[in-house]
C-alpha positions as CSV (number, residue, x, y, z in Angstrom):
1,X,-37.3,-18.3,12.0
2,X,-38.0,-15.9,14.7
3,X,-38.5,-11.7,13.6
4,X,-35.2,-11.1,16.1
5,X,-33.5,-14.1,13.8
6,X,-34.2,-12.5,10.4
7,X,-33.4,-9.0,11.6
8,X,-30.0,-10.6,12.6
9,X,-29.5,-12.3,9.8
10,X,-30.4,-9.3,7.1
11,X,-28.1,-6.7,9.1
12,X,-25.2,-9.4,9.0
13,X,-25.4,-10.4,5.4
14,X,-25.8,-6.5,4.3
15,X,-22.8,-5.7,6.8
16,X,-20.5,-8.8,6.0
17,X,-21.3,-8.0,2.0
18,X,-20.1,-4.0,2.5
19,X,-17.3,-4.8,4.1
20,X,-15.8,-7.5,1.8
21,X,-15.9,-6.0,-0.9
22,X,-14.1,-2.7,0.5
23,X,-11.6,-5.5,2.4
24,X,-10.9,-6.9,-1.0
25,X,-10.4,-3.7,-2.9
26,X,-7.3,-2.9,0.2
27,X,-6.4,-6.4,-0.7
28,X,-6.2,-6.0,-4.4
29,X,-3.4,-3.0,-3.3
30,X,-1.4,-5.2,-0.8
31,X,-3.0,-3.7,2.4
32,X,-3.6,-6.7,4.8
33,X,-7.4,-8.0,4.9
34,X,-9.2,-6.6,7.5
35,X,-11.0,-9.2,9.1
36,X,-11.3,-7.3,12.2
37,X,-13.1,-4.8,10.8
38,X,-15.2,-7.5,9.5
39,X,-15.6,-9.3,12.3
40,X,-16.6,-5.7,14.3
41,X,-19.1,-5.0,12.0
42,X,-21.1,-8.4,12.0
43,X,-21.4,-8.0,16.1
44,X,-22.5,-4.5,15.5
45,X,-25.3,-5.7,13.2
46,X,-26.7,-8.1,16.1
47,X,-26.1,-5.9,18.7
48,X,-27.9,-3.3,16.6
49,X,-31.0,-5.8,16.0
50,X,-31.1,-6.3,19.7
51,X,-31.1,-3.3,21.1
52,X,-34.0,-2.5,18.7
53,X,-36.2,-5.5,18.6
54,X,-35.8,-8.1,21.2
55,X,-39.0,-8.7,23.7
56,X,-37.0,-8.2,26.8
57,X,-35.5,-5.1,25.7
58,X,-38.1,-3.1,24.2
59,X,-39.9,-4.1,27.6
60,X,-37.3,-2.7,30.0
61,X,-36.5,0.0,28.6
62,X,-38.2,3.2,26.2
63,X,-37.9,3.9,22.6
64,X,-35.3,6.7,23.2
65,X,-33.4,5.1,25.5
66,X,-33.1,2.3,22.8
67,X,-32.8,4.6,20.0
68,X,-29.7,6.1,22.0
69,X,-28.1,2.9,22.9
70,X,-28.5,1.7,18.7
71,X,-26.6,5.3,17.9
72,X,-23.9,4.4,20.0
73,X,-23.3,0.9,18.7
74,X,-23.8,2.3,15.4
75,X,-21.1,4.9,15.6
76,X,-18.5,2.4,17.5
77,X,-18.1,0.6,14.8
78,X,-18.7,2.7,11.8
79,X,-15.6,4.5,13.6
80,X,-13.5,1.6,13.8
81,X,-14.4,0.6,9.8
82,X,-13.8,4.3,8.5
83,X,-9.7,3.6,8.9
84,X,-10.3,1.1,5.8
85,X,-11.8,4.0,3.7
86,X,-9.6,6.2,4.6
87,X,-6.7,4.1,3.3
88,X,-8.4,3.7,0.0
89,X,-9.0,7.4,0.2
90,X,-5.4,8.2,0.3
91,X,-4.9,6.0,-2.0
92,X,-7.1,7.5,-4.2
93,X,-5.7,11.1,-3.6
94,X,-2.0,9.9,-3.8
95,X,-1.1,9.2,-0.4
96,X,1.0,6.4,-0.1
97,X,-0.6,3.4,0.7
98,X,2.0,1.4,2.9
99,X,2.8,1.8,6.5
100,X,6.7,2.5,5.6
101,X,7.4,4.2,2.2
102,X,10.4,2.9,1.1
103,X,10.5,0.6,-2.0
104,X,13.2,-2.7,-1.7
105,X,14.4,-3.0,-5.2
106,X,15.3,-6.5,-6.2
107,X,17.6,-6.1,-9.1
108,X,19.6,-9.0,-10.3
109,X,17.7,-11.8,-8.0
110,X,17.2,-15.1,-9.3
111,X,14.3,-16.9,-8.3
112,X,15.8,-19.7,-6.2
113,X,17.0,-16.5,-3.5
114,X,14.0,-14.4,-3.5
115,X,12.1,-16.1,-0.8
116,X,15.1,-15.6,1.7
117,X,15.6,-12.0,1.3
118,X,12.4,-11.3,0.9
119,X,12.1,-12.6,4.7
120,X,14.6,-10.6,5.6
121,X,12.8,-7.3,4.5
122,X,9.3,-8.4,5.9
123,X,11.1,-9.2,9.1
124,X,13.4,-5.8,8.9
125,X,9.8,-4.0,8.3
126,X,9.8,-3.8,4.5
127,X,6.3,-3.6,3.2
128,X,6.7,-3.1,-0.2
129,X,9.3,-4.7,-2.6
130,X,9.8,-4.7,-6.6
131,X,11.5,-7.0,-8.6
132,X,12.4,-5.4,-11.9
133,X,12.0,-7.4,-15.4
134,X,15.5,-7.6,-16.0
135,X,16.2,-9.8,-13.3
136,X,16.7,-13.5,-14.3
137,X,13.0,-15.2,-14.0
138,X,11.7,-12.1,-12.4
139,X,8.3,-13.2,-13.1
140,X,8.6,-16.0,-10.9
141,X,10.5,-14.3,-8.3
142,X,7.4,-11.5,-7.7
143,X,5.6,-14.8,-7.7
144,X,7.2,-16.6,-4.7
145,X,7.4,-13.0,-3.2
146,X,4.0,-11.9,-3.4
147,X,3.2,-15.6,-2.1
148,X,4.9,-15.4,0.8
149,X,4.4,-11.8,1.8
150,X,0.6,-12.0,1.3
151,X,-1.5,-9.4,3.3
152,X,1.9,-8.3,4.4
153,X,3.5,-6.3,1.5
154,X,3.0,-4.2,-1.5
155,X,5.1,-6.7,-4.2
156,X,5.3,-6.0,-8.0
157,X,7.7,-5.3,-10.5
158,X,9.9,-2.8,-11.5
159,X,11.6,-1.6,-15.1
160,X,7.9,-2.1,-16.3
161,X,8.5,-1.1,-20.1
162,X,6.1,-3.1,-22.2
163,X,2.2,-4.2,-21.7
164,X,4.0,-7.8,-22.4
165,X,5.4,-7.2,-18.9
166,X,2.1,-6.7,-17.7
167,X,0.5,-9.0,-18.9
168,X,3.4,-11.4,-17.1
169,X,2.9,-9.0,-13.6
170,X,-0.9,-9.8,-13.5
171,X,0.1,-13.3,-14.3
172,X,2.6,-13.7,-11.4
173,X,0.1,-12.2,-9.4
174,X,2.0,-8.6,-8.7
175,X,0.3,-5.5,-7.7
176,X,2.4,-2.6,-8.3
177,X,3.9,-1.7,-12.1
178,X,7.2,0.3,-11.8
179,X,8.9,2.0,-14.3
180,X,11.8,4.3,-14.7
181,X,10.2,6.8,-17.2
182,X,7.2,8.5,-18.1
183,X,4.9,6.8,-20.7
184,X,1.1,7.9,-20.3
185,X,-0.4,5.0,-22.5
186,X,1.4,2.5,-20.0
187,X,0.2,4.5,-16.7
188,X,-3.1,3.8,-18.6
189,X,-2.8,0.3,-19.6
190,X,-1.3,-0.1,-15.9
191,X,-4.2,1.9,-14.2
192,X,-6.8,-0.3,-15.9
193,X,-5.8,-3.4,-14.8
194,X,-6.1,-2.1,-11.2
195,X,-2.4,-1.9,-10.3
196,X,-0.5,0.3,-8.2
197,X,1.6,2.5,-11.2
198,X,4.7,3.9,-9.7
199,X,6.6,5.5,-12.9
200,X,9.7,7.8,-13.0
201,X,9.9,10.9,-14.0
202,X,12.3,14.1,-13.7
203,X,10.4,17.2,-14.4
204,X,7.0,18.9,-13.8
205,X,6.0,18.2,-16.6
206,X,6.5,14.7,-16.6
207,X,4.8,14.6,-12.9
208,X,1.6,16.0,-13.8
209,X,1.6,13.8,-17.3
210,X,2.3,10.5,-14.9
211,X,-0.5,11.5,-12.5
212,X,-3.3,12.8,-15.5
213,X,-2.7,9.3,-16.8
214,X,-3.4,7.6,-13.3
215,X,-0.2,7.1,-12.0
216,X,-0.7,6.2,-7.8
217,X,2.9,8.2,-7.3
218,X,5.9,9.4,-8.5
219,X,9.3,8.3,-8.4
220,X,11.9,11.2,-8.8
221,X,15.1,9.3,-10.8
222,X,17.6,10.0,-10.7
223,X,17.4,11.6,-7.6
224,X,21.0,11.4,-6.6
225,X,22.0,13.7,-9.6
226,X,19.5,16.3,-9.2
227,X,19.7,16.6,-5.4
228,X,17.9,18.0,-2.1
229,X,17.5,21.3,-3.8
230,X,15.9,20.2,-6.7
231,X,13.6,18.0,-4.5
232,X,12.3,21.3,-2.9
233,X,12.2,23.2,-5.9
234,X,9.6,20.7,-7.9
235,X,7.6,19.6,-4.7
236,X,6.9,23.5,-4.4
237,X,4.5,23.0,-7.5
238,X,3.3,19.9,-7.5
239,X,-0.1,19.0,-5.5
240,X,0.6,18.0,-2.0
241,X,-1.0,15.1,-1.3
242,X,1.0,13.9,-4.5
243,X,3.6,11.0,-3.4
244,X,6.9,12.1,-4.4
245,X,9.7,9.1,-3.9
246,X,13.3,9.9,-4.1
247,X,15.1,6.8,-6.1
248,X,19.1,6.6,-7.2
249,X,21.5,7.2,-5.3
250,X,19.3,7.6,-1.7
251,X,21.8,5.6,1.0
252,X,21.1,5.5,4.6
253,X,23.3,8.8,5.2
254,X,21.2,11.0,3.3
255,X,17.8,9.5,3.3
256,X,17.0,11.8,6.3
257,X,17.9,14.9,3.3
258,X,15.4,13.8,1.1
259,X,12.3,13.4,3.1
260,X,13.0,16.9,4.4
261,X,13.0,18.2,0.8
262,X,9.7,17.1,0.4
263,X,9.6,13.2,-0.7
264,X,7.5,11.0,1.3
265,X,9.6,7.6,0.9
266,X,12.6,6.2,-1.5
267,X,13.4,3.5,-3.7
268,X,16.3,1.5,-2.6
269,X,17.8,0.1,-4.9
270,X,22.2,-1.1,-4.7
271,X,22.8,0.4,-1.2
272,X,19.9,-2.2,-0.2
273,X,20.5,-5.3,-2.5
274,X,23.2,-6.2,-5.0
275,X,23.2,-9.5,-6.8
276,X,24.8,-12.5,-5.0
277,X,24.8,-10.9,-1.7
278,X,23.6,-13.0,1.6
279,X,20.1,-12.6,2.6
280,X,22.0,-11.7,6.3
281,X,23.3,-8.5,4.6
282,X,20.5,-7.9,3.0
283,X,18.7,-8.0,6.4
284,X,21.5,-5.6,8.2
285,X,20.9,-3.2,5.1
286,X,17.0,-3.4,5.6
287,X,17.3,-2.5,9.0
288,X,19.8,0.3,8.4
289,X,17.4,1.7,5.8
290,X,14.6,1.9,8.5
291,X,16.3,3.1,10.8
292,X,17.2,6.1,9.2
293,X,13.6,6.3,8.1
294,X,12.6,6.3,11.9
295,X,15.2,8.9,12.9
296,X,14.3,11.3,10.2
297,X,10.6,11.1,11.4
298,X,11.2,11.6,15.1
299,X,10.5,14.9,16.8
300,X,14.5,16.7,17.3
């Protein structure tokens, strides 16, 4: 093998092994694989090697020329990777780590139905969906979700009460552990097994316990009962970059009220999906949901 080969070779292995392992760990949270960061990166590496080493080059043209062009390559496409970090960053810090931050809540769907509406919040622009454990087979449902939304949503389960229902969530292959109450040794037991731990909780002091044990975010529940004013009132003391979901009671209507309190998403829970309905309603619900998501987000 040629010098210009092994150089090559030894910046595309060292690349393609950094950014793997960083494009698994977005994985692992539901965040769609980057291969085109990958992909980026192993050109950059050859490029790199080129511009440096090969005859022609370092004939034509002088050291800092060279040295000039290899900083330019170099910061392209460290550039284009640093959106990756910065997702695991935020994740990290609490941000939230899906494009839209509203949570479709399954409750009450059978197995045999959870593929269909399932497409119906992808298509709608649903990127993160729960199925709580006491749905009917709810196991297998986050199953056949998380299947078929792969690299495309955020899909775990929700009413997470036991480290039995983890131990089933891991099983099915979920990511994200749900719960409607605050119970630190769960955030823990959650936390450890590297899932996205959403739990509820209705005062500060529940907040700060849920994020000391690890918890990702925080669901406010029930948010309907306590209102927009409450909303403002806790988000005054909590840390910002903190993410604060709104869940019970949030409808299209008043979505808009509770991201201007301060949340940063919602959990959707009967105004999205009731048991038995269509996957077509489900859809026109989906699509409802965002767009009142959209409109409370564009400039007045």
């Amino acid at each position: 093998m040629s010098r210009f080969a092994w150089i090559c070779l030894g910046g595309a292995v060292g690349t393609g092994a950094r950014y793997l392992l960083s494009g698994l760990a977005l994985a692992a949270l539901g965040t769609a694989f980057p291969w085109g960061t990958l992909a980026v990166n192993l050109l950059g590496s050859f490029l790199l090697g080129g511009i440096m080493h090969v005859g022609l080059v370092t004939a034509l043209l002088s050291p800092t020329v060279r040295l000039t062009l290899a900083t330019g390559v170099m910061g392209g496409f460290t550039t284009y990777s640093s959106f990756n970090y910065e997702t695991i960053r935020q994740i990290q810090d609490g941000a939230w780590p899906t494009a839209l931050p509203l949570v479709a809540i399954l409750r009450g769907i059978e197995p045999h139905e959870a593929a269909a509406h399932a497409t119906a919040l992808l298509e709608a622009g649903f990127d993160c969906i729960e199925v709580p454990t006491n749905s009917p087979g709810w196991a297998e449902s986050v199953r056949t979700i998380d299947e078929l939304a792969t690299g495309r949503a955020l899909v775990g389960a929700g009413t997470v009460l036991t480290a039995a229902h983890l131990d089933a969530l891991v099983a099915a292959g979920g990511r994200m552990a749900v719960s409607p109450h605050t119970d630190t040794a769960l955030i823990e037991d959650a936390a450890g097994r590297g899932l996205f731990v959403l739990p509820g909780a209705m005062t500060a002091s529940e907040v700060f316990a849920a994020q000391r044990a690890g918890a990702h975010a925080v669901k406010l529940f029930p948010a309907g009962q306590l209102g927009t004013g409450y909303v403002k009132a806790l988000r005054a003391v909590l840390p910002p970059a903190l993410s604060l979901l709104a869940v019970g009671g949030v409808t299209p209507g008043n979505l808009g009220e509770f991201l201007g309190a301060g949340c940063v998403g919602a959990g959707l829970g009967s105004d999205l999906y009731r048991p038995g309905q269509p996957a077509g309603e489900t859809a026109a619900r989906a699509q409802a949901f965002v767009a009142a998501w959209h409109a409370a987000r564009s400039p007045s």
